[in-house]
N, C-alpha and C positions, 0 to 999 in steps of 0.2 A: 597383389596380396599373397600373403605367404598360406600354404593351404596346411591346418593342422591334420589334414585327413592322411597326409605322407606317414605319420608316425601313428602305429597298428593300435597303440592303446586309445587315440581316441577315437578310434571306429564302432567305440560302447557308446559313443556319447549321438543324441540324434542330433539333427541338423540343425536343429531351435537354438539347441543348448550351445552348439557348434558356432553358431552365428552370433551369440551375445562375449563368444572371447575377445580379450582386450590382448593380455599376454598370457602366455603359457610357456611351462619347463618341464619335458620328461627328462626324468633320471633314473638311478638305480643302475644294478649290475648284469640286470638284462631288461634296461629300460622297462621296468616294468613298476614307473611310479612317476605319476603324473601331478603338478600345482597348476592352479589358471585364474587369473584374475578376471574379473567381467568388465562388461560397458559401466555397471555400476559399483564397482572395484566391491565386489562379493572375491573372497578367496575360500579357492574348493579345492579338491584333493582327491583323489583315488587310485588305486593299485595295491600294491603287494605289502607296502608299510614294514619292511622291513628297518628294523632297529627305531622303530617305532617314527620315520621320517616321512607320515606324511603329516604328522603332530596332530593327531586327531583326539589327543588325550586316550586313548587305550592301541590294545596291538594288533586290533585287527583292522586286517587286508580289508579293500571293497571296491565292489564293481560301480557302485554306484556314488558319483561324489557325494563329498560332505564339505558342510562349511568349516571353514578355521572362522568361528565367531571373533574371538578375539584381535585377531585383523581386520575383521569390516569397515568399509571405509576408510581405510588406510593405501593410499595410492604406494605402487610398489615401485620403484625408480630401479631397485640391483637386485637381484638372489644370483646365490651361487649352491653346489651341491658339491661335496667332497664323499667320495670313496669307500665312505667307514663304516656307514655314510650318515652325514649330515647338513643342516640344513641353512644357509644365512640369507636373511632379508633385511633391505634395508627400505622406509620408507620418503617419502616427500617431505616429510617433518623430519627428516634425518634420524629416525629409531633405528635402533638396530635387534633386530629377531632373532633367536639360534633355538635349533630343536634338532633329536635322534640322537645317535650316538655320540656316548661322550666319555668314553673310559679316557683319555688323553686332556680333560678339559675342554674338548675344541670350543666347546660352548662358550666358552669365558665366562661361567658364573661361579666361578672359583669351588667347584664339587667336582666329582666325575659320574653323578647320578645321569643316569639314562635321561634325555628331555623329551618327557610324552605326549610336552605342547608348547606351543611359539613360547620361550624363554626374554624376557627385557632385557638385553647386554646391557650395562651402564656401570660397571664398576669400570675406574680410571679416565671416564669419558663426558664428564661433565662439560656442559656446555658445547659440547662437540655436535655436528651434523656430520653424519654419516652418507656420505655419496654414491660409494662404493664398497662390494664385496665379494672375497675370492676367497674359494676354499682348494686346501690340497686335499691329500688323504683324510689326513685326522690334524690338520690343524688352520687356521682361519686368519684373513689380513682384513683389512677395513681399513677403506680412505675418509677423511673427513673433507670437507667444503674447503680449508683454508690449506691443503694439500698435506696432509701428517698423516704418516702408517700405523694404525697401529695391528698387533699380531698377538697370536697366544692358540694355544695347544702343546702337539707332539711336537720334542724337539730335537730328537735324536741325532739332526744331520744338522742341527744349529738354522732349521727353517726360519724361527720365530724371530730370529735376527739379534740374539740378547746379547752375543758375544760366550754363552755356553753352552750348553746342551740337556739343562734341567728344563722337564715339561714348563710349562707356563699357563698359570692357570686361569689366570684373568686377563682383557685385554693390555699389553705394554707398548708403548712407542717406542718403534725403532729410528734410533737416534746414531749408532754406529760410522753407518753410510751416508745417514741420511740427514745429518745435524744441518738444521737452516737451509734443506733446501724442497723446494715445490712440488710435489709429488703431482703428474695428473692420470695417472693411472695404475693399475696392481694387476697381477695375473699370477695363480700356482701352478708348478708343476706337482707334481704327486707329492715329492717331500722338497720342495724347492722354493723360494720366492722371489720374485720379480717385481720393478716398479719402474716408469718411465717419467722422467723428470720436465718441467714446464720447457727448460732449454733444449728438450730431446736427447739428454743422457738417459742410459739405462744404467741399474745398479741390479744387480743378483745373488742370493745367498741361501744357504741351504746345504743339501747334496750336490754336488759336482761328480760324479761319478763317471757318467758320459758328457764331462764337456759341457751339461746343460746351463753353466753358470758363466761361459764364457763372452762374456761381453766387450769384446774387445769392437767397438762401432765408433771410434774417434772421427771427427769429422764429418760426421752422419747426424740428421737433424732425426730420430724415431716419433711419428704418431701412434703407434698400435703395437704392443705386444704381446704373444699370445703363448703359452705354455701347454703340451703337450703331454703325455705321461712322463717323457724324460729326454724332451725336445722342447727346443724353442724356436719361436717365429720373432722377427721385427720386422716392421713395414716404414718406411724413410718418405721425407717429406718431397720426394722427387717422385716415388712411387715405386722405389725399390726393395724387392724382397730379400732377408738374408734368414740362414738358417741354420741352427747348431745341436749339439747334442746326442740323445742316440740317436739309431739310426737303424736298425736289426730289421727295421721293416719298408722302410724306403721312405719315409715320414722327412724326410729332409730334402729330398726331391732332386737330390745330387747327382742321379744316377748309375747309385751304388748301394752298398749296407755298410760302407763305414762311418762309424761316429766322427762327428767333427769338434774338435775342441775349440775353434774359434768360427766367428759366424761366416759362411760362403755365401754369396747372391748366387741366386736361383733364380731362371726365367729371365736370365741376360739379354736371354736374343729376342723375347719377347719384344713387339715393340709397344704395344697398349698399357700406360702404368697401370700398377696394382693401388686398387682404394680400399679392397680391404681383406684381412688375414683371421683364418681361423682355428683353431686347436681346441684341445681339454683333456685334463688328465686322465679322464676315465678310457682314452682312445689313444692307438698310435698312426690316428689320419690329420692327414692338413689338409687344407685348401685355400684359394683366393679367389678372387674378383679383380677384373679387369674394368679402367674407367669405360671399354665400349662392351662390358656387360658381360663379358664371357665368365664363367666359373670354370676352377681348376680344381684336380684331387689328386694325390698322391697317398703313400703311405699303406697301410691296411686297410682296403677297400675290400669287403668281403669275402676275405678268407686269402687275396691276392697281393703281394707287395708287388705296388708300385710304386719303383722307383724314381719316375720322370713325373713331373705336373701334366696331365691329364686333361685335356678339355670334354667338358662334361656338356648334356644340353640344358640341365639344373640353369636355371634366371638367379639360383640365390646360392651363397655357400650352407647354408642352413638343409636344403634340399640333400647336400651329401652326405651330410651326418643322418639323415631321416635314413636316405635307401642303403648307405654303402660303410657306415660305421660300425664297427660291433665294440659295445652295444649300441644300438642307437638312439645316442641321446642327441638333446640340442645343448649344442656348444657354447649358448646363451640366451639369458631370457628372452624369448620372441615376444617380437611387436608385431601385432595385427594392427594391417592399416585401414582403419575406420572412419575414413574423411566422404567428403562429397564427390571426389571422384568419381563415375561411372567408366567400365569396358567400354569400346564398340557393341561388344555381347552384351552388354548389361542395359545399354542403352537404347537399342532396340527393342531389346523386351519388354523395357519400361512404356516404349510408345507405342505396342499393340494394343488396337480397341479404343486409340487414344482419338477423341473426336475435335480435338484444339489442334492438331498438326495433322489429322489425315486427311487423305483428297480423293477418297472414295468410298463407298459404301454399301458391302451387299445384302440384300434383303433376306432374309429365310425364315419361314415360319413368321413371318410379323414382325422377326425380328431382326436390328441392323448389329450390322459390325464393321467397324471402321479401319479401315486399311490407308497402306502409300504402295501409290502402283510404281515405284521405284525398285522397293522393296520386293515386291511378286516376280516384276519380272526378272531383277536381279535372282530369285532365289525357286524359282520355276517356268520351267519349259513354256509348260500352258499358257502364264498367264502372258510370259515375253510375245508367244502367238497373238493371242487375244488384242493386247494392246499396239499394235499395230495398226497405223493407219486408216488401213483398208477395214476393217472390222469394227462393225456398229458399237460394240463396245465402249470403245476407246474414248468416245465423245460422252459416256453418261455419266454421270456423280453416282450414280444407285443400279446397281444392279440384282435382278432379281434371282433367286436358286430357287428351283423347287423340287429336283432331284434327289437332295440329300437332305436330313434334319438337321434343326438348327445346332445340336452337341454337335453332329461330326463334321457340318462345315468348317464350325469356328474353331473345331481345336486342329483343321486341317491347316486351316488361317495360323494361330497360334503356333504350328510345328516352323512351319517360314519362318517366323520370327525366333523361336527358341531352341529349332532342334530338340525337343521335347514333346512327348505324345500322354496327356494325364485322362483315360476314360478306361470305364469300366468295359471291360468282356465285350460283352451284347452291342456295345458302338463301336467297339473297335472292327465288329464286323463291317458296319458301314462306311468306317472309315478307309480299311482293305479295301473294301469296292471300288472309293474315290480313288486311292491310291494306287490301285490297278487301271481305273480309265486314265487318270492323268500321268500316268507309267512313274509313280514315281517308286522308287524300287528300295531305297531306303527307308523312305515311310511304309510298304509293304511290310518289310522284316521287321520292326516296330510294331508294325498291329498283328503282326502272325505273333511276336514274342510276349506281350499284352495276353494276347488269347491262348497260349499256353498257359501261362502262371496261373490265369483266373478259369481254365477249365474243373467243371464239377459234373456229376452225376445229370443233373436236372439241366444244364445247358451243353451238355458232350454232342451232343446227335445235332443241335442247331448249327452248331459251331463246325459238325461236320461237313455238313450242307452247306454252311456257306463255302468253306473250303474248299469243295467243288466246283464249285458256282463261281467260286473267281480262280480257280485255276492255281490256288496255291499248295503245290503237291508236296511241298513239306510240312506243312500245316495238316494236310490232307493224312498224312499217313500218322502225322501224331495225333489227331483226337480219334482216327481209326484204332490203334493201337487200345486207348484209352477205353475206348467204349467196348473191345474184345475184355478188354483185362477187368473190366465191371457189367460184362452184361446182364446180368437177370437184374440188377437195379435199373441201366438205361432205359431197357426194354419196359421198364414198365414206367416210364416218365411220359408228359402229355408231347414232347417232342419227338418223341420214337413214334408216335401213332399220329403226328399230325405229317409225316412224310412222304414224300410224293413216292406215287406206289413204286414206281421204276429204278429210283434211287435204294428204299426198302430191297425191292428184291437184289440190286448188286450188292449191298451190305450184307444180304445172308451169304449170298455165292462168295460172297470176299472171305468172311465167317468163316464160311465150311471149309475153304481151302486151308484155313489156317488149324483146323481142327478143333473148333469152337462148341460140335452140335457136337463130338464122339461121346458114348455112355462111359 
């Protein structure tokens, strides 16, 4: 699963909200505007709303999503995000959405009014399903079902494909290049446009300034291409990468910064093909995927041109643009995968406490908890001991505790299983305790770092004492600290007076060294 917590703006969102995502898009010009579709295709919006693009119907920024009503329900199949910036959506019924900036038309609603909410494209596109959508800067392409471009915006570098250079206000098919043949995909560069044909031609038009339009790939079947601020990617049905265009930042992966005006393969000596390629104009980084999984980057990787493909430890190319893009956007709409698949991780979790597959059970407090002593002794010292032959243990279904309460056995149980520690303060000291006898020393640092966060006035002096008592002298010196830095409140709590006198008296002596009593 791809994790949306890589990219910083949705670190506002909690984890509830985190887990009902289906797809999600940051964009903007320092990624600071975020779209997300849910499990129940709810589409929400928050960040900066610059040029009024997160279409929330006014211009103010927010931290806190909102819905785009007028999309509910509307499964979302494409968005793309252009530069200007603005916004295109395409859904499962084949609608096509446009909203933000629109001094160039990008909108295709034949105005250049600002769009302060999801806009209906539908001039010149009757009967058409929309599949696909790609935005450059300030102008916009759209594929339909039966493979036909059509474009409309800025057209100063002849992007829109009309054969002029007069804006274009409303969607037009590009028919130039493109007359009678199968479009299956579309990609912009900033001011550029690209399209890859059902037989694996590509066609290019726009600016050519660096080379970006040179598609000289004869003999080369393309699945995938991908467009850069002023670079381009193709990925070949063999699983070859080639690469053109600028180059000022190492974005072509040549290992060099000269522009190439016709495409070069990249990653020759590699020997694992490439399945898949990634770019966007808002950036001058690439990357790829390898069929045995490896991911690569090049390019502007923050703040550094790299010139050579980069093996990264990223599972996903998406993963590069979250840490190492500026800005960091996602270089296309993300799919969260929401299937029945479970981890290893995930699936043990699921079967702690679980009494249909466990094959042991210990008692505490009255009460059981159901374990796999596979699991124990895989993931503790102790219990590997325990279950050993020689020891009574080994042979019983039920085993009794009466040492510990039943909170901190079971979430001691629960940490084997999850690597996770969920108790309040006050247990976690008991749980320290377990975790000192059974020497486990990473669940120690866990219940010492528990019992920092949740230290207060009225539990500082307990929490000291137990810190003693088990011998944890980092722990020991932080709630010492805490109770010098609040004492005339501790001291007068029922914990300060219910302390063993011996202990009391080294806390004053500690005190006074520190200069705690001086007038």
């Amino acid at each position: 699963m791809v994790d949306v917590g890589k990219w910083p703006l949705f670190t506002l969102l909690g984890a509830q909200e985190v887990s009902r995502i289906r797809q999600a898009c940051v964009f903007g010009t320092s990624a600071n505007e975020a779209i997300y579709i849910t499990q129940d295709d709810e589409v929400l919006v928050f960040g900066l709303n610059y040029s009024n693009c997160l279409g929330t119907g006014d211009s103010q920024s927010t931290m806190v999503p909102k819905k785009l009503d007028f999309l509910q329900g509307k499964k979302v199949v494409s968005l793309s995000y252009g530069s200007g910036p603005h916004v295109l959506l395409a859904t499962e019924g084949g609608e096509l959405f446009a909203w933000g900036h629109n001094g160039y038309s990008q909108l295709g609603n034949g105005t250049t009014n600002q769009g302060v909410s999801p806009i209906l494209v539908s001039t010149n596109l009757p009967n058409k399903k929309i599949t696909q959508v790609a935005c450059g800067s300030h102008h916009s392409l759209a594929l339909t079902h039966d493979g036909e471009v059509f474009a409309w915006g800025y057209n100063n570098c002849g992007q829109v494909g009309s054969g002029a250079t007069a804006n274009q206000p409303t969607p037009r098919r590009v028919t130039n290049c493109l007359q009678g043949k199968v479009v299956m995909g579309i990609a912009c560069g900033q001011t550029s446009s690209m399209a890859v044909l059902d037989n694996g031609e590509v066609f290019g038009w726009g600016y050519n300034g660096n080379g970006q339009l040179g598609v000289a790939l004869q003999g080369l079947c393309v699945l995938q291409i991908a467009s850069g601020y002023a670079h381009s990617l193709a990925l070949t049905d063999e699983g070859l990468l080639y690469a053109w265009g600028a180059n000022t930042y190492g974005q072509l992966g040549t290992g060099n910064k000269s522009n190439q005006l016709s495409p070069v393969h990249i990653m020759a000596e590699k020997e694992s093909r490439i399945v898949e390629i990634a770019a966007c104009h808002s950036t001058h980084t690439s990357a790829c995927k390898t069929q045995s999984g490896q991911v690569y980057m090049w390019g502007q990787c923050r703040g550094q041109s790299i010139v050579l493909p980069h093996l990264t430890h990223f599972s996903c190319t998406d993963d590069v643009f979250a840490c190492f893009a500026t800005p960091s956007v996602m270089w296309r709409l993300l799919s969260m995968e929401h299937d029945d698949f479970l981890t290893v991780a995930q699936s043990l979790r699921k079967e702690f406490d679980s009494p249909e597959t466990a094959d042991l059970k210990f008692s505490v407090d009255g009460k059981y908890i159901h374990v796999h002593k596979a699991v124990l002794k895989i993931r503790c010292e102790h219990f590997c001991s325990m279950f050993q032959s020689h020891w009574t243990e080994d042979m019983k279904e039920v085993i009794e505790i009466d040492q510990f309460s039943y909170p901190v056995y079971r979430s001691f149980l629960e940490f084997l299983y999850t690597d996770n520690v969920d108790l309040p303060p006050e247990d976690a000291i008991g749980l320290l305790d377990l975790a000192t006898s059974y020497c486990e020393n990473r669940l120690k640092r866990l219940c010492q770092h528990i019992i920092k966060r949740g230290i207060t006035v009225e539990n500082a002096f307990s929490l000291l004492s137990a810190a003693v008592r088990y011998d944890a002298e980092d722990l020991e010196e932080f709630c010492f600290k805490f109770c010098v830095n609040h004492l005339t409140a501790v001291t007068q709590t029922a914990a300060f007076w219910q302390i063993d006198g011996n202990m009391l008296k080294e806390f004053i002596c500690r005190a006074s060294r520190c200069g705690s009593f001086k007038n």
